[in-house]
KETORPA-609176 format. One line per 2 residues: number of its first residue (from 1); their letters; for each residue x, y, z of C-alpha. Coordinates in steps of 0.02 Angstrom, whole numbers. Layout:
! residues N
NUM	a	X/Y/Z ~ ...
//
This chain:
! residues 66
1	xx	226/101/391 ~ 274/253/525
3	xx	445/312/507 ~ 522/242/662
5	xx	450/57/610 ~ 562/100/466
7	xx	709/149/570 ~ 675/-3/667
9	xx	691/-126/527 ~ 838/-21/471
11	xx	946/-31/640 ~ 884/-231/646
13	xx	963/-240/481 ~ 1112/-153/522
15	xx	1154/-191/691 ~ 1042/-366/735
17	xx	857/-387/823 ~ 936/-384/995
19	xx	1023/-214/989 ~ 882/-144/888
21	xx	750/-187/1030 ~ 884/-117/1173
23	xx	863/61/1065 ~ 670/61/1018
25	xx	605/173/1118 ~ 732/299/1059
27	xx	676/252/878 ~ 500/277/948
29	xx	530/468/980 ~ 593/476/790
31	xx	488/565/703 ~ 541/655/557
33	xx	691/637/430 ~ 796/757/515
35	xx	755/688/696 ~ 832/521/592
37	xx	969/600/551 ~ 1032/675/724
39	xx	989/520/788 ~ 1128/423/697
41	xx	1271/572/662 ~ 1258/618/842
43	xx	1142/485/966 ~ 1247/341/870
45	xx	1417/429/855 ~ 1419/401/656
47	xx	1497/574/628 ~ 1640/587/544
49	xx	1620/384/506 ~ 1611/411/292
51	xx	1545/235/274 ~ 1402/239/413
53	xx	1390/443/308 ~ 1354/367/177
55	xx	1246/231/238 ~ 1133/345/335
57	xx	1113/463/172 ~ 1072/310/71
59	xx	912/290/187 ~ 869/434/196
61	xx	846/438/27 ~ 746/299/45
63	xx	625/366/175 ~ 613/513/41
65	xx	558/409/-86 ~ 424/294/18
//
């Protein structure tokens, strides 16, 4: 599975199918762990946010380990 059909399932997860598919084709431009990462601290505003942090670092993690 390509990283931003992982992102993909993640946001559906996270957010619901509807908001996921209004954002795919910024997922679609995703393409390594840091572009992941800007993507949610700064695209998605969860900066500063310790809980959505800590979520994000979780999957990352994740995507490490796959």
């Amino acid at each position: 599975m390509k990283l931003s059909e992982k992102v993909f399932k993640f946001e559906v997860e996270i957010s619901g199918e509807e908001f996921a598919l209004e954002v795919k084709n910024e997922i679609d431009k995703l393409k390594h762990l840091e572009d992941v990462k800007e993507y949610y601290l700064d695209y998605r505003g969860w900066r500063f946010n310790d809980s959505l942090e800590e979520l994000l670092i979780d999957f990352i993690i994740d995507l490490k380990m796959d």
